[in-house]
C-alpha beads as a LAMMPS data file, in Angstrom:
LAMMPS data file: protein, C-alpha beads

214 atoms
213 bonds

1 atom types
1 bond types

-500.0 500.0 xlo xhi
-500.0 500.0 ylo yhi
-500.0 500.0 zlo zhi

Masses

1 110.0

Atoms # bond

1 1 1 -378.503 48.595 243.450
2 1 1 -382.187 48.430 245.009
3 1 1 -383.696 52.152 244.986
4 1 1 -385.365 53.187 248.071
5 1 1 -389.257 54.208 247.286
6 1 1 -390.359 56.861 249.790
7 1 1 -393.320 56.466 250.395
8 1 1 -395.398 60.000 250.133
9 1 1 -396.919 60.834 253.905
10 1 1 -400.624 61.648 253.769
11 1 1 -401.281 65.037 254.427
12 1 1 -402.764 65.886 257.744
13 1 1 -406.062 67.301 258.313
14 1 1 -406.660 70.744 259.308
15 1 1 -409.422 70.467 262.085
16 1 1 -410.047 74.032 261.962
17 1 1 -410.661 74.108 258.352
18 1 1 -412.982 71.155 258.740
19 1 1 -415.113 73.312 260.917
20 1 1 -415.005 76.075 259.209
21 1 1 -416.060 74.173 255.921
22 1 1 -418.590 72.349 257.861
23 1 1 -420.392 75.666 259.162
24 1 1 -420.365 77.164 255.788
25 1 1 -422.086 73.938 254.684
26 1 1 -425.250 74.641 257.022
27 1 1 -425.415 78.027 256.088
28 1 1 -425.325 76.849 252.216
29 1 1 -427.728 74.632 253.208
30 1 1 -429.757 76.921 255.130
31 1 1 -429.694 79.119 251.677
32 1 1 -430.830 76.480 249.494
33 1 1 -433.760 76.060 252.128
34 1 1 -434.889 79.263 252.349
35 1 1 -434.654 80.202 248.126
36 1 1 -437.212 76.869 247.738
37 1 1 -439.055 78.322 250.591
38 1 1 -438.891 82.085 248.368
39 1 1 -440.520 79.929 245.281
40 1 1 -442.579 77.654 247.359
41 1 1 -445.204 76.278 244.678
42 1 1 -443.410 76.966 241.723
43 1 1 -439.912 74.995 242.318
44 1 1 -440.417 70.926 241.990
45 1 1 -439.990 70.120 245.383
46 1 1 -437.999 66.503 244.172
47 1 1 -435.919 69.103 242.855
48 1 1 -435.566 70.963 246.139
49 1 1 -434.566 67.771 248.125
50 1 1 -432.215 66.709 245.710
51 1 1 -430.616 70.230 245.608
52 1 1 -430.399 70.210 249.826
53 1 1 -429.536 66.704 250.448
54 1 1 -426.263 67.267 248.034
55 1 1 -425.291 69.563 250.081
56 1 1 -425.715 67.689 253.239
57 1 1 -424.136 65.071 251.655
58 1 1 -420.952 67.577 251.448
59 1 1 -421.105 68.095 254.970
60 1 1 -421.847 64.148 255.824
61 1 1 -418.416 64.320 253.554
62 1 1 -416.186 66.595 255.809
63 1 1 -417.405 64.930 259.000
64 1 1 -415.919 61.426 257.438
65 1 1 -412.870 63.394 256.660
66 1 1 -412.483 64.289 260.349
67 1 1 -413.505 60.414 261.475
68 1 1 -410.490 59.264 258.891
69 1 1 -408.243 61.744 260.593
70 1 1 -408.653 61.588 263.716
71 1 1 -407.682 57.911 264.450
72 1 1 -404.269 58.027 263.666
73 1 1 -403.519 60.989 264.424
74 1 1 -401.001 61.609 267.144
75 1 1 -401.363 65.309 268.061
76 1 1 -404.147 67.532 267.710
77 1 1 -404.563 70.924 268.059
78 1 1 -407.547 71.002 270.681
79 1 1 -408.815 67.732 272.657
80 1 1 -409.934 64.707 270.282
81 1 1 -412.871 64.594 272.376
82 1 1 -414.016 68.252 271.567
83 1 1 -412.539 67.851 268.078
84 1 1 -415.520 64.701 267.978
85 1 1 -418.067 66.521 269.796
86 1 1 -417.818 69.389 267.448
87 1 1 -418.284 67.687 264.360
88 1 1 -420.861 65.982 265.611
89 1 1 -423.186 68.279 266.483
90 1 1 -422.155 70.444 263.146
91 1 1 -423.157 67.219 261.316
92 1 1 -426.298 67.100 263.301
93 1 1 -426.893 70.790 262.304
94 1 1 -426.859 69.749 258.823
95 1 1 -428.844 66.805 259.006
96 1 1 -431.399 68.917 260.847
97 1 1 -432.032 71.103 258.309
98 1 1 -432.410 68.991 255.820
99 1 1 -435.253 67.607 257.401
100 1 1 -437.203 71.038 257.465
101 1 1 -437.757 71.094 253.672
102 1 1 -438.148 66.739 253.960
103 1 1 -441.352 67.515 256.456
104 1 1 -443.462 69.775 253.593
105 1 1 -442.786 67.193 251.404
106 1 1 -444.051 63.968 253.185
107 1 1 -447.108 65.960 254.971
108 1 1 -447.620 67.574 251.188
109 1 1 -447.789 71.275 252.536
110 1 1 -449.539 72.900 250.087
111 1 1 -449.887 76.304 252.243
112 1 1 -447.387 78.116 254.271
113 1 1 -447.695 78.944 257.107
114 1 1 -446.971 82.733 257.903
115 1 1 -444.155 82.218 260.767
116 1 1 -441.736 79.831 258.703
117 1 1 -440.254 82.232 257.205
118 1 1 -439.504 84.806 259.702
119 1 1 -437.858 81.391 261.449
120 1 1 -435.669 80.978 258.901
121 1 1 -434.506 83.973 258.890
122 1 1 -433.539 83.769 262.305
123 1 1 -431.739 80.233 261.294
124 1 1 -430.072 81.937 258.428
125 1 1 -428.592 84.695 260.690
126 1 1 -427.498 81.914 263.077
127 1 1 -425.628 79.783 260.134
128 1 1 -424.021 82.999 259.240
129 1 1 -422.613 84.050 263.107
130 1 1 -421.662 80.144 263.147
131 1 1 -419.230 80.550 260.160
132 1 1 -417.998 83.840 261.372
133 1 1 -417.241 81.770 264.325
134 1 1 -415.639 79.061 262.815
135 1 1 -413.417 81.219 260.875
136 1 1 -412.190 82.934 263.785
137 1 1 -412.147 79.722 266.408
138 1 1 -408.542 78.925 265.650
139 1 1 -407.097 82.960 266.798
140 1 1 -410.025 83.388 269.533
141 1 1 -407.587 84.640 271.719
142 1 1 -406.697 87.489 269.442
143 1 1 -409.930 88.124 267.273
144 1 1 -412.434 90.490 267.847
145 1 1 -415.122 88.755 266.249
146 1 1 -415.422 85.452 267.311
147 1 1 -417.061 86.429 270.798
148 1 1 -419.623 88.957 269.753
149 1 1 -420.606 86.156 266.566
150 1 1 -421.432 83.305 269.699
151 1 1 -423.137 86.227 271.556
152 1 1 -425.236 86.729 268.133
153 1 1 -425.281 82.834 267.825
154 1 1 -427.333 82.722 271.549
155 1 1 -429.384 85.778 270.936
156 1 1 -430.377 84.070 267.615
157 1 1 -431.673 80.925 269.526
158 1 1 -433.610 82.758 272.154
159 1 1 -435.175 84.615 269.872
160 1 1 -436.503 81.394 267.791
161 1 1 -437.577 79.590 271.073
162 1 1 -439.961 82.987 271.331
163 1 1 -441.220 82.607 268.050
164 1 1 -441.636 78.900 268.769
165 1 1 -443.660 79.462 271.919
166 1 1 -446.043 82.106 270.359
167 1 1 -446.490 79.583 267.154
168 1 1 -447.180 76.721 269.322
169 1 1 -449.657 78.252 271.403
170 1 1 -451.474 80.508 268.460
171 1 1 -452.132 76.942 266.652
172 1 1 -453.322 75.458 269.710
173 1 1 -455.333 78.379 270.418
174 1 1 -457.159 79.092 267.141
175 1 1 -456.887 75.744 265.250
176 1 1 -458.295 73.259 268.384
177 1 1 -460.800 71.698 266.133
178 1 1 -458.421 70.831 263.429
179 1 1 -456.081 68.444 265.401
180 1 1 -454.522 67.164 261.837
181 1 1 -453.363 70.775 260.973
182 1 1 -451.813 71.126 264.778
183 1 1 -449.914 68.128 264.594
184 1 1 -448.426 68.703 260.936
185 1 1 -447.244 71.931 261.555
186 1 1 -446.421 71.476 265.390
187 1 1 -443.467 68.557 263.892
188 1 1 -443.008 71.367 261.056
189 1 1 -442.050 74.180 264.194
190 1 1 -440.131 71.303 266.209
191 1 1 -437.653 70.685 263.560
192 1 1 -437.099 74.428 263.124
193 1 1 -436.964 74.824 266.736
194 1 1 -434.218 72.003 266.738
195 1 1 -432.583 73.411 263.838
196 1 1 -432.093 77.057 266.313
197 1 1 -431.077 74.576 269.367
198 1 1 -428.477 72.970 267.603
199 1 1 -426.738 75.977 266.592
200 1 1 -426.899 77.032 269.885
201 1 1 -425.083 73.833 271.182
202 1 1 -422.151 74.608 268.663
203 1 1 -421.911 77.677 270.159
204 1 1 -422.004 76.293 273.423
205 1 1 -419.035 74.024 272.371
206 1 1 -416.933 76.535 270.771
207 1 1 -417.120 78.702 273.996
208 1 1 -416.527 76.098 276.058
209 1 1 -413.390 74.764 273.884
210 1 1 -412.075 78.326 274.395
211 1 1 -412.296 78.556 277.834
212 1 1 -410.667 75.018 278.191
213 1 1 -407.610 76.612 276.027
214 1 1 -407.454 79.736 276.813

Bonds

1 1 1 2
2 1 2 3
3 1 3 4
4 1 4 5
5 1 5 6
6 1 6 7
7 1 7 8
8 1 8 9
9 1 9 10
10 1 10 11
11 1 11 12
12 1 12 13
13 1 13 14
14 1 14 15
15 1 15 16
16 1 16 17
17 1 17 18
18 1 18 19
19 1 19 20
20 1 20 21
21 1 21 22
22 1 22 23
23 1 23 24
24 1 24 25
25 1 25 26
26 1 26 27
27 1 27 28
28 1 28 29
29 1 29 30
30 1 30 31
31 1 31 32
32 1 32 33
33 1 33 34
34 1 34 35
35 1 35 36
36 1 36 37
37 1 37 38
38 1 38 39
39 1 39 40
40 1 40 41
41 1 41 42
42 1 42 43
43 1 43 44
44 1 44 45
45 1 45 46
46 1 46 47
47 1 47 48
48 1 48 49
49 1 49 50
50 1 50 51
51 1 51 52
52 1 52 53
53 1 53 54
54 1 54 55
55 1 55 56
56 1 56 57
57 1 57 58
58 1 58 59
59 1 59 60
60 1 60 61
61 1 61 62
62 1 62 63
63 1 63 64
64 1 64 65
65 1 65 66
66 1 66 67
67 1 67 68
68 1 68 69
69 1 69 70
70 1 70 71
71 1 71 72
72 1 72 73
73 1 73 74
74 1 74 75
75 1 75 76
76 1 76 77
77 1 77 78
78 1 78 79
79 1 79 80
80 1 80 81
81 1 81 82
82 1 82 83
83 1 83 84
84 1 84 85
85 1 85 86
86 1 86 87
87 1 87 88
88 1 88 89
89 1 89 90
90 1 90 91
91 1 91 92
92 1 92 93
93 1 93 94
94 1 94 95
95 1 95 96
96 1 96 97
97 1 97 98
98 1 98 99
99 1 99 100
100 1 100 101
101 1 101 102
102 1 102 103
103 1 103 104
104 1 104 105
105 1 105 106
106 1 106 107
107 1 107 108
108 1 108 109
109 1 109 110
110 1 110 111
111 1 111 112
112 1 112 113
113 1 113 114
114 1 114 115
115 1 115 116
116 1 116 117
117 1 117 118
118 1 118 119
119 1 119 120
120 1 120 121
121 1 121 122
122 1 122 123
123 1 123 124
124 1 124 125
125 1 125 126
126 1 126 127
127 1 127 128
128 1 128 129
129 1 129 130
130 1 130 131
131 1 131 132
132 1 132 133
133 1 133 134
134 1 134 135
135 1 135 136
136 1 136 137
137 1 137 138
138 1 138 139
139 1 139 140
140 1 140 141
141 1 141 142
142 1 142 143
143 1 143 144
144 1 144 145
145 1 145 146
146 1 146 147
147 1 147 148
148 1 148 149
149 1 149 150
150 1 150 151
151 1 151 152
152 1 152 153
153 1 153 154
154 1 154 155
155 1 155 156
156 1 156 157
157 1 157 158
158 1 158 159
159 1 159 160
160 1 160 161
161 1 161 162
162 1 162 163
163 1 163 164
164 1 164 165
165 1 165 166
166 1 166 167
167 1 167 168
168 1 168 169
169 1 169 170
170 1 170 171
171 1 171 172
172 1 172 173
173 1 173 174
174 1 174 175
175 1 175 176
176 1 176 177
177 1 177 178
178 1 178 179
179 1 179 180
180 1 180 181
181 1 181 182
182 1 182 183
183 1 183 184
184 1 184 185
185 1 185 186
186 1 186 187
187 1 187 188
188 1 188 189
189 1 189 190
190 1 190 191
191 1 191 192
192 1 192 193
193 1 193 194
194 1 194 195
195 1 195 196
196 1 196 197
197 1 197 198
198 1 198 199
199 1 199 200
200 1 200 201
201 1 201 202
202 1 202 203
203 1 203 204
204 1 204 205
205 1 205 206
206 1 206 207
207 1 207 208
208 1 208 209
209 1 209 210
210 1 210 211
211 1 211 212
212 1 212 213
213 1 213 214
């Protein structure tokens, strides 16, 4: 008599705990940023790159877990389309950052300039109001945190693109004749600026989501 193998069904994905992992990614990675930043001069900054792009690697990790899900799956909890849009521009989040610490290493930054820090600050804050977020996104009906975190989310962002506009124009203003300097950190201040506008557009996404389901 033949046995019957069953065959063991894969386990589905939890979307919402892809998210959530995702988020706390960036703000890891925003972490790891910042404590090279702390050290700046004294860490090897090989060592640095290495220590971020592992961790964007993790995140690169959870989006393909979503991309493997998603396809055959036959019910999801929100749209597939937001489910793709969302991990997509989390993804982008943490390939953004990555590139902050990637710019002082190709243009060899040997100085720092005295607003990067006070951005990434702002960017930490951000990463951390994303994961509250995140944590929250699948009871947003009921929890009393997820709104004020996308409020703090926005307020985060307009407060970089302030910082970015007085940056841009003080290195404009008072380093004209060294055009070299302007450029290098002008790219540095974009990507941060990105980094803040990217966060925003999760949040943007999230609300929307939740006003699509709610």
């Amino acid at each position: 008599m033949s046995k019957i193998i069953k065959k063991k069904s894969k386990k589905r994905l939890d979307y919402f705990d892809a998210f959530e992992r995702h988020a706390k990614l960036c703000l890891k990675e925003i972490e790891e940023v910042r404590k090279c930043f702390d050290n700046y001069g004294h860490y090897d900054m090989k060592e640095c790159l290495d220590a971020i792009h592992e961790i964007e690697n993790e995140a690169d990790e959870v989006a393909h877990e979503v991309w493997d899900a998603i396809l055959p799956d036959f019910v999801t909890p929100i749209d597939r389309e937001d489910i793709i849009k969302l991990t997509t521009s989390l993804d982008d989040l943490a390939d953004t950052l990555e590139e902050i610490y990637q710019g002082f290493y190709m243009y060899d930054i040997t100085v720092m300039h005295e607003n990067v820090k006070p951005f990434l600050d702002i960017l930490h804050r951000e990463c951390d109001k994303l994961v509250i977020a995140t944590v929250d996104f699948r009871n947003f009906k009921k929890s009393k945190d997820f709104f004020p975190s996308i409020d703090e989310v926005f307020a985060c962002e307009d407060e970089a693109d302030l910082l970015y506009m007085q940056t841009i124009r003080s290195l404009h203003s008072n380093h004209s004749q060294d055009p070299f300097y302007v450029h290098v950190w002008t790219r540095i201040f974009e990507t941060l600026e990105d980094c803040a506008d990217k966060g925003e557009d999760i949040a943007d996404l999230m609300h929307a989501i939740m006003l699509k389901n709610g």
